[in-house]
C-alpha positions as CSV (number, residue, x, y, z in Angstrom):
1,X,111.4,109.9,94.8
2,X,112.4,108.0,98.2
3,X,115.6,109.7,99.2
4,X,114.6,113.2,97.9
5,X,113.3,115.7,100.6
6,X,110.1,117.6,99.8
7,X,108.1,121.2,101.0
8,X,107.4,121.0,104.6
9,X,105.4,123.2,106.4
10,X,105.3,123.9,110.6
11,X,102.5,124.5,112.6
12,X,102.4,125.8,116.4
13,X,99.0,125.3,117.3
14,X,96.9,122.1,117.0
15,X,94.9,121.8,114.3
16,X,92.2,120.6,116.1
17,X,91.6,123.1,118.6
18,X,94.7,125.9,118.1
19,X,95.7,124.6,121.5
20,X,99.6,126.0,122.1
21,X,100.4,123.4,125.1
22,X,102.2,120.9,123.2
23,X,104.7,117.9,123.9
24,X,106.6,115.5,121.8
25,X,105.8,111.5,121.8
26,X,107.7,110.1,119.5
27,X,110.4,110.9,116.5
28,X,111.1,108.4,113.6
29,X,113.6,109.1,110.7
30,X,112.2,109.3,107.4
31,X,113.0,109.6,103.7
32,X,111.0,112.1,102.8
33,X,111.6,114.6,105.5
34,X,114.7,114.4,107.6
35,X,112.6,113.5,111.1
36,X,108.6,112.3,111.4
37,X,107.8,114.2,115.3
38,X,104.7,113.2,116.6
39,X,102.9,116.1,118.9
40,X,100.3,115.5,121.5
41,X,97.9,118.6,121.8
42,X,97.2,119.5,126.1
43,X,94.4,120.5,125.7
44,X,92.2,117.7,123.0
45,X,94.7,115.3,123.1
46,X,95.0,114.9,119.5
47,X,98.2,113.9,118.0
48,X,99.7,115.3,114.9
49,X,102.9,115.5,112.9
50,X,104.8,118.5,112.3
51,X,106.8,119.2,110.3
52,X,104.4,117.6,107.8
53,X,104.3,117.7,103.8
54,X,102.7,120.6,101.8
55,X,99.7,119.5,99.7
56,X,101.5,119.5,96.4
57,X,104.5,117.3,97.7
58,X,102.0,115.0,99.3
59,X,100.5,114.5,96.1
60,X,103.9,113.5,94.3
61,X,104.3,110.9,97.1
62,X,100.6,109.5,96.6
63,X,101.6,110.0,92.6
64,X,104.3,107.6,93.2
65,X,102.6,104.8,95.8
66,X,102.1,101.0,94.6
67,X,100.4,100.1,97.3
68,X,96.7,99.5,95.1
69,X,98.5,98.8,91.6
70,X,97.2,95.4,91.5
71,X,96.8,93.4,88.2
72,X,93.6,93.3,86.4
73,X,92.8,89.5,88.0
74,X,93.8,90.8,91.8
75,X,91.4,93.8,91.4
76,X,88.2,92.2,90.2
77,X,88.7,89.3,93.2
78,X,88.8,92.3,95.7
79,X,85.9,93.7,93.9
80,X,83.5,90.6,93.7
81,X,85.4,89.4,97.2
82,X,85.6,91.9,100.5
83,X,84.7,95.2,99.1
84,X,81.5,93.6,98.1
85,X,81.1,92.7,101.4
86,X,82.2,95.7,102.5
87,X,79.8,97.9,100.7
88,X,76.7,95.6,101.7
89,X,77.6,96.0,105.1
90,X,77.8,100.0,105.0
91,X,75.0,100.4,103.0
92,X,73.1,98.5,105.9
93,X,73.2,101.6,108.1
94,X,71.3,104.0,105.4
95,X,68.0,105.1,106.4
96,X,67.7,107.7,103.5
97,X,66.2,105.6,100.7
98,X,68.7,106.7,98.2
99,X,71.8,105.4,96.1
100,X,73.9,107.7,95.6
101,X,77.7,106.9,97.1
102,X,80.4,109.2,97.3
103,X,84.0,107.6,98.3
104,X,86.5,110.2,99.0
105,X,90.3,108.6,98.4
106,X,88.5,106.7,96.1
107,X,92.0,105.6,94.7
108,X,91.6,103.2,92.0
109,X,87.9,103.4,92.2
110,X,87.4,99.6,93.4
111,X,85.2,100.7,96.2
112,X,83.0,102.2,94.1
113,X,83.0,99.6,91.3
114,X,81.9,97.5,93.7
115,X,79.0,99.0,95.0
116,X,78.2,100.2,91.3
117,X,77.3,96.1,91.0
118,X,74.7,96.6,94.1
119,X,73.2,99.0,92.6
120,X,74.6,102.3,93.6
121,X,75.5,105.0,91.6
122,X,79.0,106.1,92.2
123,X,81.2,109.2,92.4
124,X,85.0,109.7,93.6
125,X,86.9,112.0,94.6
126,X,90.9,111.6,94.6
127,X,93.5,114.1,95.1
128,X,96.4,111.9,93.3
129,X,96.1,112.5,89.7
130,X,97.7,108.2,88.4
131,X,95.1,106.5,90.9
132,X,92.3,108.8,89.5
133,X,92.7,108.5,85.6
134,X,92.9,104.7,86.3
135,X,89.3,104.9,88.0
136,X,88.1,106.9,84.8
137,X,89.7,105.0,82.3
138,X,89.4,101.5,83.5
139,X,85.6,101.4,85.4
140,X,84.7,104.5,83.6
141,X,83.9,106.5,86.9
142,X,83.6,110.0,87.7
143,X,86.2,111.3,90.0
144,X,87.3,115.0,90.8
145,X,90.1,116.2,92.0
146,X,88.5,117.6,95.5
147,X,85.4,117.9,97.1
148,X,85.6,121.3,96.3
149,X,85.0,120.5,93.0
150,X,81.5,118.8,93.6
151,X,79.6,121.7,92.9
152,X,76.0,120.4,91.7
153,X,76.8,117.0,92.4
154,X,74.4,117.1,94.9
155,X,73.3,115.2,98.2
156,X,74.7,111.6,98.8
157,X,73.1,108.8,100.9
158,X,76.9,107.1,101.4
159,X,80.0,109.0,102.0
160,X,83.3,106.6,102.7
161,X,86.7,107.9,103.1
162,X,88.7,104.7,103.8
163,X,92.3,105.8,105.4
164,X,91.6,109.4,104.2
165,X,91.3,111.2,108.0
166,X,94.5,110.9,108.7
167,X,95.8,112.7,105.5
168,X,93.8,115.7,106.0
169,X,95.4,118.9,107.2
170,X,92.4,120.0,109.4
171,X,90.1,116.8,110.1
172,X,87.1,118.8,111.6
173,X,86.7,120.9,108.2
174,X,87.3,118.0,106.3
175,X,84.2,116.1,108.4
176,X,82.3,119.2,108.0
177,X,82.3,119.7,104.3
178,X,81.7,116.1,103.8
179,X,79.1,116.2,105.8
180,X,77.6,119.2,103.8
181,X,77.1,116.6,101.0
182,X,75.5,113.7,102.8
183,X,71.8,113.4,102.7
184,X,69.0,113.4,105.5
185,X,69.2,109.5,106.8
186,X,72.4,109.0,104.9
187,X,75.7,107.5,106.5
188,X,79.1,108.6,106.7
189,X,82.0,106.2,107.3
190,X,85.7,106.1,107.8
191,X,88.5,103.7,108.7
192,X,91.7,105.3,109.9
193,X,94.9,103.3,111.9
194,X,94.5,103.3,115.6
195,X,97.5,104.8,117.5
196,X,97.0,102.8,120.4
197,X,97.9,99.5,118.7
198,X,101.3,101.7,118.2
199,X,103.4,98.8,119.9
200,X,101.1,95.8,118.2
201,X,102.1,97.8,114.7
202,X,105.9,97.3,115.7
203,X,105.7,93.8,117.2
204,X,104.1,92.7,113.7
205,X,107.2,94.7,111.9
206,X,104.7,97.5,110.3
207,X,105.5,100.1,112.1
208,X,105.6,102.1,108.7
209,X,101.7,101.4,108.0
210,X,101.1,103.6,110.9
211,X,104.0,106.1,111.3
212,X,104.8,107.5,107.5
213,X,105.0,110.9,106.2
214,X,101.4,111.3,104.7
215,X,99.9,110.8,107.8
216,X,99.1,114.4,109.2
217,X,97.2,113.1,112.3
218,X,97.5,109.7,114.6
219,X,93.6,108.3,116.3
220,X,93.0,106.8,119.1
221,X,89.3,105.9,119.8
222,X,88.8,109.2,122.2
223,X,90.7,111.5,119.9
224,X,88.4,110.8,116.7
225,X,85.3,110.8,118.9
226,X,86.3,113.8,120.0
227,X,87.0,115.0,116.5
228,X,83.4,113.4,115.4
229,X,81.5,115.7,118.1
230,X,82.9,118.8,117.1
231,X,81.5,118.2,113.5
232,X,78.1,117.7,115.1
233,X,77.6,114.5,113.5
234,X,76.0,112.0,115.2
235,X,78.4,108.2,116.3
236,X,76.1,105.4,115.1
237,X,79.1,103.3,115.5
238,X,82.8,103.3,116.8
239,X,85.6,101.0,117.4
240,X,89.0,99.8,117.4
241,X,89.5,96.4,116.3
242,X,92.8,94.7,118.1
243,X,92.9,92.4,114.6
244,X,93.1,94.9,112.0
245,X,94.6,97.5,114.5
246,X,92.2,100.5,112.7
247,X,89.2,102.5,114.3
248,X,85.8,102.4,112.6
249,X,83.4,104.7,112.8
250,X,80.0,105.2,111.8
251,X,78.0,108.6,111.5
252,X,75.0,110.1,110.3
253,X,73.7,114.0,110.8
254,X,70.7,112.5,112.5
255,X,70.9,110.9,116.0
256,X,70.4,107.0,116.2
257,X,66.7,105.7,116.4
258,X,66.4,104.4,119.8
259,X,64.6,100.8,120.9
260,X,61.0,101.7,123.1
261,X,63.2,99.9,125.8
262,X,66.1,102.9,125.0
263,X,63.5,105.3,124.9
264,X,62.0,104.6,128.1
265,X,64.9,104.2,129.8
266,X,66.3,107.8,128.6
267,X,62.8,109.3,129.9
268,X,62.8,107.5,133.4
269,X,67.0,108.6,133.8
270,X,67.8,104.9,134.7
């Protein structure tokens, strides 16, 4: 499909906050579209893309990515290996004392087989229809098509969407319905690339991992807490890691449980 121009569509507010004060940072030349421009909103700060993709052409691009078609050998050693790790870690932060786990962009469903083998019990959901038959067919999971399409699923004590943020056409509904289906004392997670490692992308020649025609919306640290508070969830955790060059962020609809010391402190206003 690279080569072949697909349904754009333009937007003249931010998506954010509708702010109308906008200014160009960068423009890149694509193959999808003739011309990726990056706005920065005036007003929140966010940064955005527009023209972007329409959501049935982004889901013939995500039809035709390779970028998780690993063979049957390479995806059991990512299960077993880091996403294990991965999914002990976040399942650290839950306070609810369930195990139900949603993973939105579940993609090929590793995430979730892996936390399936700590005991979890696992739902996707994934807009690209390959990626999601796989996860049916080969782990034998249940994925839908959007969270739309939850319906009695119910409440979940982890939600993960893992470089999912920046794909979204408005971030602050998308946090808000997730949120929606995330139980008292559960945790909510995401990992999206962190625009101010822009140049460090470059200097390591991956400048396309960062700037590339499914990404709708481009994080800094400020701009995603900023995005974070207007969902009302609470920040257990957030940061960018100068390694990875991606911002992490940890949320839950509760505040964080304080120390006595953090306590006391609030209450004496030191």
């Amino acid at each position: 499909m690279s080569g072949q121009l697909l349904e754009t569509e333009t937007l003249t507010a931010c998506p954010v906050c509708q702010g109308t004060t906008l200014s160009v940072v960068e423009e890149v030349g694509d193959s999808y579209i003739p011309l990726l421009v990056l706005w920065r909103c005036g007003h929140c700060g966010m940064i955005f893309l527009s023209p972007r993709l329409t959501l049935p052409a982004v889901i013939a691009v995500e039809n035709e990515s390779t970028v998780y078609s690993l063979t049957a050998d390479e995806a059991e050693q990512r299960v077993t290996g880091d996403l294990a790790t991965m999914a002990a870690y976040l399942g650290s932060f839950v306070r609810s004392g369930g195990r139900r786990w949603l993973d939105i962009g579940c993609n090929r469903g590793l995430l979730l087989e892996a936390a399936r083998r700590l005991g979890w019990q696992p739902v996707g959901v994934e807009i690209a229809t390959e990626p999601a038959q796989h996860a049916r067919q080969q782990y034998g999971l249940t994925v839908y098509a959007s969270l739309a399409e939850l319906g009695q699923e119910g409440l979940f004590d982890m939600i993960t969407a893992w470089h999912v943020l920046e794909h979204t056409t408005d971030p602050v509904d998308f946090l808000r319905t997730a949120a929606s289906k995330l139980a008292r004392g559960g945790v909510l997670a995401l990992q999206v690339p962190a625009y101010e490692f822009r140049d460090e992308f470059e200097r390591r020649e991956q400048l396309g991992s960062l700037l590339c025609t499914v990404h709708n919306f481009y994080f800094t640290r400020d701009s995603l807490a900023d995005v974070l508070k207007r969902t009302g969830l609470h920040t257990l955790s957030i940061g960018a890691d100068p390694q990875s060059l991606l911002l992490t962020a940890i949320c839950s609809k509760q505040p964080p449980q304080l120390t006595w010391r953090q306590r006391l402190r609030s209450l004496l206003r030191i």
